[in-house]
OpenMM code with the backbone's topology and positions (N, CA, C; nanometers):
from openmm import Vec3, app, unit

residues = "UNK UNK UNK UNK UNK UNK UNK UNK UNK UNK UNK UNK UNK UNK UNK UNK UNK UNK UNK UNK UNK UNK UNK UNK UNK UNK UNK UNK UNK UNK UNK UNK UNK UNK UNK UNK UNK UNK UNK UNK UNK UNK UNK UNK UNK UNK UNK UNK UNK UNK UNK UNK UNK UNK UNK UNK UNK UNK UNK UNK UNK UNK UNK UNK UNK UNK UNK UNK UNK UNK UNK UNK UNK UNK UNK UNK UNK UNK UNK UNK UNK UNK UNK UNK UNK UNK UNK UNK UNK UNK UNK UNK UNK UNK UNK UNK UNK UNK UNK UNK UNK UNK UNK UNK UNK UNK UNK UNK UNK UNK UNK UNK UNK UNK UNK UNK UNK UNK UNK UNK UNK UNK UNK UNK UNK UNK UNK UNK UNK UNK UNK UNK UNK UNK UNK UNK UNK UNK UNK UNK UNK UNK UNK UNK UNK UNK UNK UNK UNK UNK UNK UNK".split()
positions = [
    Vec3(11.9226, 12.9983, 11.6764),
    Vec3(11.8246, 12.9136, 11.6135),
    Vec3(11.7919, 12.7970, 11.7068),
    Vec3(11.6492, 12.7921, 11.7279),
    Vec3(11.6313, 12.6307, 11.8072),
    Vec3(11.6429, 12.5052, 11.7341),
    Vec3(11.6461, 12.4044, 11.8069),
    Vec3(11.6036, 12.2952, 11.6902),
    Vec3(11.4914, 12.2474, 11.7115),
    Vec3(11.4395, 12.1913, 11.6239),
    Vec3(11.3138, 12.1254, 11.5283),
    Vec3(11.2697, 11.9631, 11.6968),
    Vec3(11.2157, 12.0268, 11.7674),
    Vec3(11.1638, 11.9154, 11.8597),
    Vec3(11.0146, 11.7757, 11.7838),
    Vec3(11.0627, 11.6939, 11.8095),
    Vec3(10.9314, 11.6021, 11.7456),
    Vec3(10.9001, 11.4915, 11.8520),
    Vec3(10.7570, 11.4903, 11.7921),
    Vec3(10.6760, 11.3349, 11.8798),
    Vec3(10.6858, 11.2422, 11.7651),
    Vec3(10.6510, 11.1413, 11.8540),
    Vec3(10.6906, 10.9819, 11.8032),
    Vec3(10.5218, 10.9424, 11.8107),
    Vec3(10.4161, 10.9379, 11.7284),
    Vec3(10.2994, 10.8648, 11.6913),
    Vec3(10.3437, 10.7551, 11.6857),
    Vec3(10.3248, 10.6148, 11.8274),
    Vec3(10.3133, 10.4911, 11.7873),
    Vec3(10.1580, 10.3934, 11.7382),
    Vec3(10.1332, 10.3637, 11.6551),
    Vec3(9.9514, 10.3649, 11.5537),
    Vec3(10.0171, 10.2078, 11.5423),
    Vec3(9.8335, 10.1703, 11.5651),
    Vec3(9.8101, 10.0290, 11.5478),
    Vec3(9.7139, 10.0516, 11.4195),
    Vec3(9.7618, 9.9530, 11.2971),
    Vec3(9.6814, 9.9539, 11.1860),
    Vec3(9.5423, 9.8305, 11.1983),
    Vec3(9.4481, 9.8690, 11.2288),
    Vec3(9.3875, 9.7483, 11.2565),
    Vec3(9.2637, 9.7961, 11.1204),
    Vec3(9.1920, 9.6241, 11.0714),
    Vec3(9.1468, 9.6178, 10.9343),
    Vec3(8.9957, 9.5521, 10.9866),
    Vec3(8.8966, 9.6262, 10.9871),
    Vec3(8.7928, 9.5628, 11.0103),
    Vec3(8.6983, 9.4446, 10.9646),
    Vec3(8.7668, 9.4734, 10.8077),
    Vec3(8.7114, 9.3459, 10.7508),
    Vec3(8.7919, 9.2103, 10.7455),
    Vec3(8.8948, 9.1711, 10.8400),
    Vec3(8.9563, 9.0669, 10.7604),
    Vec3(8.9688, 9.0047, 10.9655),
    Vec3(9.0634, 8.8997, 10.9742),
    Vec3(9.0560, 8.8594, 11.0553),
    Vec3(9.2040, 8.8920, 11.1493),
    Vec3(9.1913, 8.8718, 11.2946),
    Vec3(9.3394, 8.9683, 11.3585),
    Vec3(9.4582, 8.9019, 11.3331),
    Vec3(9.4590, 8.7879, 11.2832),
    Vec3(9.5834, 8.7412, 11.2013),
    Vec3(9.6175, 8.7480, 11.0414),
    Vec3(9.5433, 8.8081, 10.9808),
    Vec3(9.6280, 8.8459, 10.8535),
    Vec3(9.6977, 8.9863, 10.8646),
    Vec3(9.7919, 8.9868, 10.7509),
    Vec3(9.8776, 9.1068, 10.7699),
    Vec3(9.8454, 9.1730, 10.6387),
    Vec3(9.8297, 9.3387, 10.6806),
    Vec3(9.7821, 9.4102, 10.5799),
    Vec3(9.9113, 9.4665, 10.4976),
    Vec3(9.8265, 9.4892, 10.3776),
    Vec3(9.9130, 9.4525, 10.2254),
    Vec3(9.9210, 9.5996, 10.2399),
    Vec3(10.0207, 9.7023, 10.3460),
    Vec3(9.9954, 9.8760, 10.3034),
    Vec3(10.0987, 9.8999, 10.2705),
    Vec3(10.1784, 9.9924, 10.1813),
    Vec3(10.2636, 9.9915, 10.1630),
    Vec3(10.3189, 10.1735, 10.2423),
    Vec3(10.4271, 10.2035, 10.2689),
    Vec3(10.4556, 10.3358, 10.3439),
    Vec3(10.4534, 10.4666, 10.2110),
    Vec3(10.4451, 10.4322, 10.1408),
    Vec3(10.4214, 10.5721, 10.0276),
    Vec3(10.2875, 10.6066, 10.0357),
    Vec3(10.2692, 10.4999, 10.0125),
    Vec3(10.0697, 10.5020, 10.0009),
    Vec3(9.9806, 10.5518, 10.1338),
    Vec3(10.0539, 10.4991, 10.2665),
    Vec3(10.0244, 10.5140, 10.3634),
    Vec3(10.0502, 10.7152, 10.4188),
    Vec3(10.1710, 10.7435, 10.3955),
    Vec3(10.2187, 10.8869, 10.3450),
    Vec3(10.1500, 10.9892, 10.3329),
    Vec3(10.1287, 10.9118, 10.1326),
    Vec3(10.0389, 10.9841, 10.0759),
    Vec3(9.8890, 11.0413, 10.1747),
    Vec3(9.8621, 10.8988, 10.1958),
    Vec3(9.7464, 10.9298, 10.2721),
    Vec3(9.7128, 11.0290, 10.3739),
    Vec3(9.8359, 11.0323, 10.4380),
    Vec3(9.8527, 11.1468, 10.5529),
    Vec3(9.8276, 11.2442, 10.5148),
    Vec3(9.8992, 11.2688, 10.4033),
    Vec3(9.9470, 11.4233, 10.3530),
    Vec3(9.7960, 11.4471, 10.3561),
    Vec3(9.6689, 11.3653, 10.2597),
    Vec3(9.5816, 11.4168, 10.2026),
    Vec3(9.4422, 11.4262, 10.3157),
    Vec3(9.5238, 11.3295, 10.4148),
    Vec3(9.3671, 11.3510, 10.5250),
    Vec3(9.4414, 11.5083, 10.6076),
    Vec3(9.5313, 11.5472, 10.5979),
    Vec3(9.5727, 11.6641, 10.6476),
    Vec3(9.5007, 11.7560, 10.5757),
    Vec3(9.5012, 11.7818, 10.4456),
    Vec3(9.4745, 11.8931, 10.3515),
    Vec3(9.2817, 11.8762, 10.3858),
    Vec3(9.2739, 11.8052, 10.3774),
    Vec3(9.1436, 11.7678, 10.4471),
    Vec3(9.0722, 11.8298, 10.5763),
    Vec3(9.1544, 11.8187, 10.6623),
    Vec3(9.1244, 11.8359, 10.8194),
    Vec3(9.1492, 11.9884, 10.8155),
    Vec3(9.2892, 12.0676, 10.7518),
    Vec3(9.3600, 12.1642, 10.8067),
    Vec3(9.3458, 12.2360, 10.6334),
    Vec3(9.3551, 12.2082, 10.5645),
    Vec3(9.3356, 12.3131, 10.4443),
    Vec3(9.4956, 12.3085, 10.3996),
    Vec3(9.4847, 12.3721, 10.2781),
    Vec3(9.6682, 12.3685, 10.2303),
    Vec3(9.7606, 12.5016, 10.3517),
    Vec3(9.7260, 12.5428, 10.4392),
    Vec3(9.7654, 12.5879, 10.4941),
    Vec3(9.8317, 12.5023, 10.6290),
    Vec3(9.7680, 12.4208, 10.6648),
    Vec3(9.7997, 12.3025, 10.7548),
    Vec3(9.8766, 12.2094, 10.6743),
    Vec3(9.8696, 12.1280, 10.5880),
    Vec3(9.9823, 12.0894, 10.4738),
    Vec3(10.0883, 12.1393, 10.4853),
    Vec3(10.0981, 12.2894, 10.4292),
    Vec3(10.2159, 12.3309, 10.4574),
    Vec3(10.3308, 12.3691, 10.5411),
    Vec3(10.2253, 12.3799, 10.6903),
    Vec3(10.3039, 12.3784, 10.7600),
    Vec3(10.3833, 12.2742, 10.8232),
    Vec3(10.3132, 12.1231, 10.7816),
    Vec3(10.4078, 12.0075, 10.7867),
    Vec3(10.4678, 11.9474, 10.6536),
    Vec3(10.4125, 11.9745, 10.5438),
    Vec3(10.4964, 11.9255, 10.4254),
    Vec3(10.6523, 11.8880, 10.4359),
    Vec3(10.6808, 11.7711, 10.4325),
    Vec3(10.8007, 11.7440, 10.4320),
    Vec3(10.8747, 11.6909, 10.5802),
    Vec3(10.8044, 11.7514, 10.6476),
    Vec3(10.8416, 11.7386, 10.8154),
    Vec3(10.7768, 11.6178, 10.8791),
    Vec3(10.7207, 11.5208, 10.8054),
    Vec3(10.6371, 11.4174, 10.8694),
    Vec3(10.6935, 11.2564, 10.8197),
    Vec3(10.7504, 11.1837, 10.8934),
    Vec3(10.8372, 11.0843, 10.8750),
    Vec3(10.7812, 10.9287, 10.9208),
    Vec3(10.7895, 10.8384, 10.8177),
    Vec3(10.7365, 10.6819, 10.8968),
    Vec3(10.8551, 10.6672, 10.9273),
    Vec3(10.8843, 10.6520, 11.0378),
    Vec3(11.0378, 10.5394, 11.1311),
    Vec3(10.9921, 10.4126, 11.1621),
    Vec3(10.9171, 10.3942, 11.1337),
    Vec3(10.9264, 10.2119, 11.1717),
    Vec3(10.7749, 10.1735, 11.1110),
    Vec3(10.7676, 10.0846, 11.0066),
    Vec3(10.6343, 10.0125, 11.0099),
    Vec3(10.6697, 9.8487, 10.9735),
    Vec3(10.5467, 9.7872, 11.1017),
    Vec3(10.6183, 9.6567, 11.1465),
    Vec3(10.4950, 9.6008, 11.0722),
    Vec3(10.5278, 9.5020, 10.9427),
    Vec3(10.4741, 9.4575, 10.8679),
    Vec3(10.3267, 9.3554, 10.9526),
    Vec3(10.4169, 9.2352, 11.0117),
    Vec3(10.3505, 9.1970, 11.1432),
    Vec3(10.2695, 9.1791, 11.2064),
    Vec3(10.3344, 9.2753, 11.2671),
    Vec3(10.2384, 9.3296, 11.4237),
    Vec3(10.1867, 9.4602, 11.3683),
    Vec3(10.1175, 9.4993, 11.2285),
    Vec3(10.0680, 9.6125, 11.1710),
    Vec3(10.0607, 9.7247, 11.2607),
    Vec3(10.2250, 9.7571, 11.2609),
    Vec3(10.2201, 9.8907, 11.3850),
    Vec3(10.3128, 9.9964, 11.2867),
    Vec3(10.3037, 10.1136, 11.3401),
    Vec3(10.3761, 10.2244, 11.2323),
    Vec3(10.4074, 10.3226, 11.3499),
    Vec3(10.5516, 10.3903, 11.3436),
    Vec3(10.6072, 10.4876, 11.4234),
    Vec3(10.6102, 10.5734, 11.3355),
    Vec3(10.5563, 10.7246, 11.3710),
    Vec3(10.5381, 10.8137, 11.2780),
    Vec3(10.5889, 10.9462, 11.3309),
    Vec3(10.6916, 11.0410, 11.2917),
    Vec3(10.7520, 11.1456, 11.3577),
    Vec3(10.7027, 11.3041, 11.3275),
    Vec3(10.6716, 11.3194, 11.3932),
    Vec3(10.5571, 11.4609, 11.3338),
    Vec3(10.5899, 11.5938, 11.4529),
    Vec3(10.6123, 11.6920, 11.3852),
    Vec3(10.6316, 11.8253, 11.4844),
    Vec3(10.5783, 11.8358, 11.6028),
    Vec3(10.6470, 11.9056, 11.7199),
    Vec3(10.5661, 11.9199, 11.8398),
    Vec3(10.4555, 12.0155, 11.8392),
    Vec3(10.4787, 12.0917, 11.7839),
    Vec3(10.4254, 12.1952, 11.7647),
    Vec3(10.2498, 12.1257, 11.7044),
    Vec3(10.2862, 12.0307, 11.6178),
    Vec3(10.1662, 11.9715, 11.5331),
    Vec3(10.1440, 11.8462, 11.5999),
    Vec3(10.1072, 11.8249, 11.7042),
    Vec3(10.1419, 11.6522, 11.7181),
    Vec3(9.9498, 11.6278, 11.7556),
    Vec3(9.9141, 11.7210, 11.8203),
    Vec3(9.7637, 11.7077, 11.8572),
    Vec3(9.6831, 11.6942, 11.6984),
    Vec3(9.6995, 11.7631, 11.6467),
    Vec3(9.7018, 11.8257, 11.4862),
    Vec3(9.6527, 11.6683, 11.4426),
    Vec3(9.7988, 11.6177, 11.4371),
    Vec3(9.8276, 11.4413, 11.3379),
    Vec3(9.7668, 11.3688, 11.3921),
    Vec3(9.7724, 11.3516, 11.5409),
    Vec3(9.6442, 11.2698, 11.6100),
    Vec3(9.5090, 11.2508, 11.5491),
    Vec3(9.4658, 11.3644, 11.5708),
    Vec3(9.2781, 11.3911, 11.5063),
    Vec3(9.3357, 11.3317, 11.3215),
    Vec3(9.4214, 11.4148, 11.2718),
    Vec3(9.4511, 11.3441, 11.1263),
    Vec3(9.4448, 11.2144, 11.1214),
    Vec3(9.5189, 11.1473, 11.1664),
    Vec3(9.5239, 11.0090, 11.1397),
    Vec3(9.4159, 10.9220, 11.2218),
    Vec3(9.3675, 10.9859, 11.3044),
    Vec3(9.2218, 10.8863, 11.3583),
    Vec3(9.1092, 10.9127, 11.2299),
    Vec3(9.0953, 11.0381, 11.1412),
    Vec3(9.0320, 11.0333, 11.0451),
    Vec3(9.0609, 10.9540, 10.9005),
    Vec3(9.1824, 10.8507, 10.8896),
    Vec3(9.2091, 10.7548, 10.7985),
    Vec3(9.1074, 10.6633, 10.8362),
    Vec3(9.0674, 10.6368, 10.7018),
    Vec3(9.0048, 10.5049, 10.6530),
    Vec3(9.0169, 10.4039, 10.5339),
    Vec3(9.0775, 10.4580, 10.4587),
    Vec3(9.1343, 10.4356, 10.3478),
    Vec3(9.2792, 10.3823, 10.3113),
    Vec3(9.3709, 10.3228, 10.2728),
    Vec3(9.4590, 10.3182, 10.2829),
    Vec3(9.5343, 10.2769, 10.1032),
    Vec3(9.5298, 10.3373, 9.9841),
    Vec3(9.5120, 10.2252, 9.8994),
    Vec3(9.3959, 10.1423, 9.8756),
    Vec3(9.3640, 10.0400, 9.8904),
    Vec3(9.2488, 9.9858, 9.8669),
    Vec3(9.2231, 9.8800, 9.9720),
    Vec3(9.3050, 9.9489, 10.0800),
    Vec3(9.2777, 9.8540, 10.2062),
    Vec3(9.1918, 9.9188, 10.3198),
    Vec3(9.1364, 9.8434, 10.3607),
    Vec3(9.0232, 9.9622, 10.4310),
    Vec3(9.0526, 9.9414, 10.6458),
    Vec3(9.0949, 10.0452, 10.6630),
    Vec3(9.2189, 10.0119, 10.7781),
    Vec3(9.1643, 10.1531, 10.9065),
    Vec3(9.1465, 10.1123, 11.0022),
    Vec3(9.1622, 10.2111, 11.1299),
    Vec3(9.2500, 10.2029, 11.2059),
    Vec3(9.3539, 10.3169, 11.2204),
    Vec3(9.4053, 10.4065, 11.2997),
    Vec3(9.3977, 10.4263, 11.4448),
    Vec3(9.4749, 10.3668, 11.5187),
    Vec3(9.4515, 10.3972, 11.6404),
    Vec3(9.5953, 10.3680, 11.6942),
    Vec3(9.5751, 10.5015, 11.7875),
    Vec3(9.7295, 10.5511, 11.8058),
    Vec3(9.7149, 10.5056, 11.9352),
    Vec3(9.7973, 10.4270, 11.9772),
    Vec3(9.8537, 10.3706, 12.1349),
    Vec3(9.9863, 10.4616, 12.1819),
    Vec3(10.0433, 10.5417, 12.1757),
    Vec3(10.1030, 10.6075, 12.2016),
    Vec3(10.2032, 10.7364, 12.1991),
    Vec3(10.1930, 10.8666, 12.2621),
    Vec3(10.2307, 10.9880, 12.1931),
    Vec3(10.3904, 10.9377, 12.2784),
    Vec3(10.5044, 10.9568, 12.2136),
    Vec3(10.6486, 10.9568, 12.2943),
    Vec3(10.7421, 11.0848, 12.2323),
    Vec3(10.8219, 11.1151, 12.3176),
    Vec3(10.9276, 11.2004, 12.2526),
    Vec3(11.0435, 11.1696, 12.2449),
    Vec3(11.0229, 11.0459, 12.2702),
    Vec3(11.2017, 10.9591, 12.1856),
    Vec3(11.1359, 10.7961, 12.1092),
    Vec3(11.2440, 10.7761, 12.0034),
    Vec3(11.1578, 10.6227, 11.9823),
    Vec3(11.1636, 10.5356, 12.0868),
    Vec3(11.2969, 10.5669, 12.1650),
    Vec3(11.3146, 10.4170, 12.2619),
    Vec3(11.1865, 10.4472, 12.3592),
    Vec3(11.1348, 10.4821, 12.3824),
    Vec3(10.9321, 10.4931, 12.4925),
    Vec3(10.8894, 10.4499, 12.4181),
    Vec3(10.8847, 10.4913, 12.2871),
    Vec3(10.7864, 10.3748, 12.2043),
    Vec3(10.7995, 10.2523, 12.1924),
    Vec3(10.9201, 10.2323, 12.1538),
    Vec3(11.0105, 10.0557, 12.1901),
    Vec3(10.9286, 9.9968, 12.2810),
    Vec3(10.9606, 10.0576, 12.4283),
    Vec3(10.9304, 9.9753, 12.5310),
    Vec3(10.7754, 9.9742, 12.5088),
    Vec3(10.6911, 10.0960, 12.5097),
    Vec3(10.5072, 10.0596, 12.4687),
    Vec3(10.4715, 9.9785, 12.3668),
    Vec3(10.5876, 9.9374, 12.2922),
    Vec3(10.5598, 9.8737, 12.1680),
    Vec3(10.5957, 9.6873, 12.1926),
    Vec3(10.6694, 9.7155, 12.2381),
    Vec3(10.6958, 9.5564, 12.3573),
    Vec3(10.5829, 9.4904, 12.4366),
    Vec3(10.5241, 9.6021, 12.5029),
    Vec3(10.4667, 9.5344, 12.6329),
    Vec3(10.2958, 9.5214, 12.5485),
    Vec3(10.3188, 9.6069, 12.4589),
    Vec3(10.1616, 9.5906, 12.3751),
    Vec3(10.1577, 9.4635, 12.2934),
    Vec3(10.2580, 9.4219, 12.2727),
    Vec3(10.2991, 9.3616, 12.1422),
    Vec3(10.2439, 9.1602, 12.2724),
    Vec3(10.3301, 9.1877, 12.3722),
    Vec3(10.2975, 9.0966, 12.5041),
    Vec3(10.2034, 9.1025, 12.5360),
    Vec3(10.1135, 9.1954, 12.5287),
    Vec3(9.9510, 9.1905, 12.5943),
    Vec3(9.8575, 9.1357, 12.5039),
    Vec3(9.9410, 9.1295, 12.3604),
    Vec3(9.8369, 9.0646, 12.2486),
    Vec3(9.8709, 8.9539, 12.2304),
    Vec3(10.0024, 8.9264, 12.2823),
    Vec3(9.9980, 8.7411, 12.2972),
    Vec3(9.9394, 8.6810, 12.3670),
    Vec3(9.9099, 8.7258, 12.4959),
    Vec3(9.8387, 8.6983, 12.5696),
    Vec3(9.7084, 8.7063, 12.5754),
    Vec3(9.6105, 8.7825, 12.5469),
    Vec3(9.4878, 8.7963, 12.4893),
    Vec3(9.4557, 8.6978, 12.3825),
    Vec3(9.5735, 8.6825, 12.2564),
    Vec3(9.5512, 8.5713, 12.1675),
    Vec3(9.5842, 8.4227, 12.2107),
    Vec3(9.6158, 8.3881, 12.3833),
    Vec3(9.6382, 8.2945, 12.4030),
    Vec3(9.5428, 8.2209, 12.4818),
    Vec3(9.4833, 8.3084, 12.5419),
    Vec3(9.3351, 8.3221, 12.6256),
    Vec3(9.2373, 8.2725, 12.5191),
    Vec3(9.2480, 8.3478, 12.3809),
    Vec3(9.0895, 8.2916, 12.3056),
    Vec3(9.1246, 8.1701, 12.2482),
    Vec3(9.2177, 8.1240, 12.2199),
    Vec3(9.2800, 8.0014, 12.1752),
    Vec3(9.2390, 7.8810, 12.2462),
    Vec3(9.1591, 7.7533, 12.2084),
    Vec3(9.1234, 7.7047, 12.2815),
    Vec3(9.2001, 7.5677, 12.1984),
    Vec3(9.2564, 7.5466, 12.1078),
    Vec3(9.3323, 7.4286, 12.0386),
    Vec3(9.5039, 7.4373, 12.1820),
    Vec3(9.5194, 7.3659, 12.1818),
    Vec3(9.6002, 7.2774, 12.3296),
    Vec3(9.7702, 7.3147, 12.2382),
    Vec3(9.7513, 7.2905, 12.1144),
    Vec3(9.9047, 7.2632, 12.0693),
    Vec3(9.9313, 7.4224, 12.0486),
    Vec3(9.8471, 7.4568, 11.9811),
    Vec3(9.8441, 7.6175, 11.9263),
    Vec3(9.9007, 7.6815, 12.0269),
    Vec3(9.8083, 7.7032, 12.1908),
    Vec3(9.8498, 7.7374, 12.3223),
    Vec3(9.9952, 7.7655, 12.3211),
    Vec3(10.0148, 7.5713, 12.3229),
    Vec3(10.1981, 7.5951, 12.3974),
    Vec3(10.2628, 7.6464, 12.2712),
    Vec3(10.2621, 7.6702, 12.1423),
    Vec3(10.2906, 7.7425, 12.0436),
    Vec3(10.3082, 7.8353, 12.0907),
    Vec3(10.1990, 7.9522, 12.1604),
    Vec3(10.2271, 8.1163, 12.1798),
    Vec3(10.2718, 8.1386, 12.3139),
    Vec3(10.2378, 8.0454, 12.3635),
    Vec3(10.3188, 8.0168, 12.5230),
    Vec3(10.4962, 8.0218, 12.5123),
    Vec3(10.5031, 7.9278, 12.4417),
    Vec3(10.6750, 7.8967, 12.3670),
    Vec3(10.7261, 8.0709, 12.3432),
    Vec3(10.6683, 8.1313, 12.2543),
    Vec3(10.6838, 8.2385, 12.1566),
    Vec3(10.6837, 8.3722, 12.2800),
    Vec3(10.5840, 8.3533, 12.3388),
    Vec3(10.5942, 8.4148, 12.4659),
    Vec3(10.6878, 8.4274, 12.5723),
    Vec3(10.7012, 8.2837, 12.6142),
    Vec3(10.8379, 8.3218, 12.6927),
    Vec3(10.9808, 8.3291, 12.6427),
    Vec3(10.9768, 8.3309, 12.5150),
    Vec3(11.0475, 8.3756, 12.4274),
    Vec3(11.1265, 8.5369, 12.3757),
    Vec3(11.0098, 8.5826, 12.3632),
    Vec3(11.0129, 8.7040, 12.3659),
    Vec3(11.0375, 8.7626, 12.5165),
    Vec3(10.9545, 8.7361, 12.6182),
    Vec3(11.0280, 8.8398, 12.7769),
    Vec3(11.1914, 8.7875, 12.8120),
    Vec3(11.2250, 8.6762, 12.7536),
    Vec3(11.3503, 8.6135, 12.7757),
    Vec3(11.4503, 8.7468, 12.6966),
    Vec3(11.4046, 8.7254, 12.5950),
    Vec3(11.4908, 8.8431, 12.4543),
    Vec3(11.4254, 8.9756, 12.5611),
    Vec3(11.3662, 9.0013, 12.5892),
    Vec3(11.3474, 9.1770, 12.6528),
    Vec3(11.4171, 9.2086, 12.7589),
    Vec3(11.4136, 9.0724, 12.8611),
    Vec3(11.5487, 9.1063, 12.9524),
    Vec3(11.6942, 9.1678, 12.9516),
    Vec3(11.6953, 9.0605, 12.7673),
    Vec3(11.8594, 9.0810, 12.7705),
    Vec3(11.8591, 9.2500, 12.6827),
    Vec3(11.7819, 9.2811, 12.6532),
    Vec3(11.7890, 9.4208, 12.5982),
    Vec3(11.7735, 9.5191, 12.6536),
    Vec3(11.8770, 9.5854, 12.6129),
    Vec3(11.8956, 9.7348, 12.7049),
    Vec3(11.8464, 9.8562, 12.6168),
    Vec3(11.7387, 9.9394, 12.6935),
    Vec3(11.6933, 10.0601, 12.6172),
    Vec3(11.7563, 10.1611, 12.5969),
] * unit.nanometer
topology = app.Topology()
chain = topology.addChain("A")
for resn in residues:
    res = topology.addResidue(resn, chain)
    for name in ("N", "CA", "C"):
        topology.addAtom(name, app.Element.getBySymbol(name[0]), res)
């Protein structure tokens, strides 16, 4: 018997109507659910079934509205196109966009780090209030300080 190989979907939840600092109200059942049903959608109950049950959230970072999602190798192109077709979320109205396919979580870790650093930085650039700055500046060298000392 082989075993069951999987990819790691790392997805940025981003909300078009609201602004890039609030944090969306999704909850992971709902979010799930949703999967299951943009699948049956895309692939028919025949595609359903062949992941029913086999499709896992490992990490959703309230936050930094990011979600690690574990889905068959076999199906991983499959969940891609699936989940770029979410729009819906509950009653939150949310796009999908996957920053990274991995086949362990720790690759996602580290893409999930350095993304997570590229948006401090981008949000420190449009920031034009002086105190705010050394706020994400602070928070910033904060965080690469903590990434040093961590081992993947």
């Amino acid at each position: 018997m082989v075993r069951q190989k999987y990819r790691y979907l790392l997805c940025e939840l981003l909300n078009p109507e609201r602004d890039v600092d609030t944090v969306l109200p999704i909850k992971i059942g709902c979010l799930l659910e949703r999967i299951y049903t943009s699948i049956k959608d895309c692939y028919g109950e025949i595609g359903l079934g062949k992941v029913l049950n086999r499709i896992k959230i490992v990490y959703h970072g309230v936050l930094t509205s990011t979600v690690l999602i574990r889905v068959p190798a076999d199906f991983e192109k499959e969940a891609r196109v699936t989940i770029s077709h979410i729009r819906l979320v509950g009653t939150v109205s949310v796009i999908c966009h996957v920053i990274h396919v991995g086949g362990t979580i720790r690759s996602c870790q580290k893409v999930l780090v350095s993304h997570n650093i590229n948006k401090l930085h981008q949000q420190m650039l449009k920031t034009v209030d002086k105190a705010e700055k050394d706020k994400i500046n602070e928070v910033l060298q904060q965080t690469i300080a903590e990434i040093k000392n961590l081992t993947f």
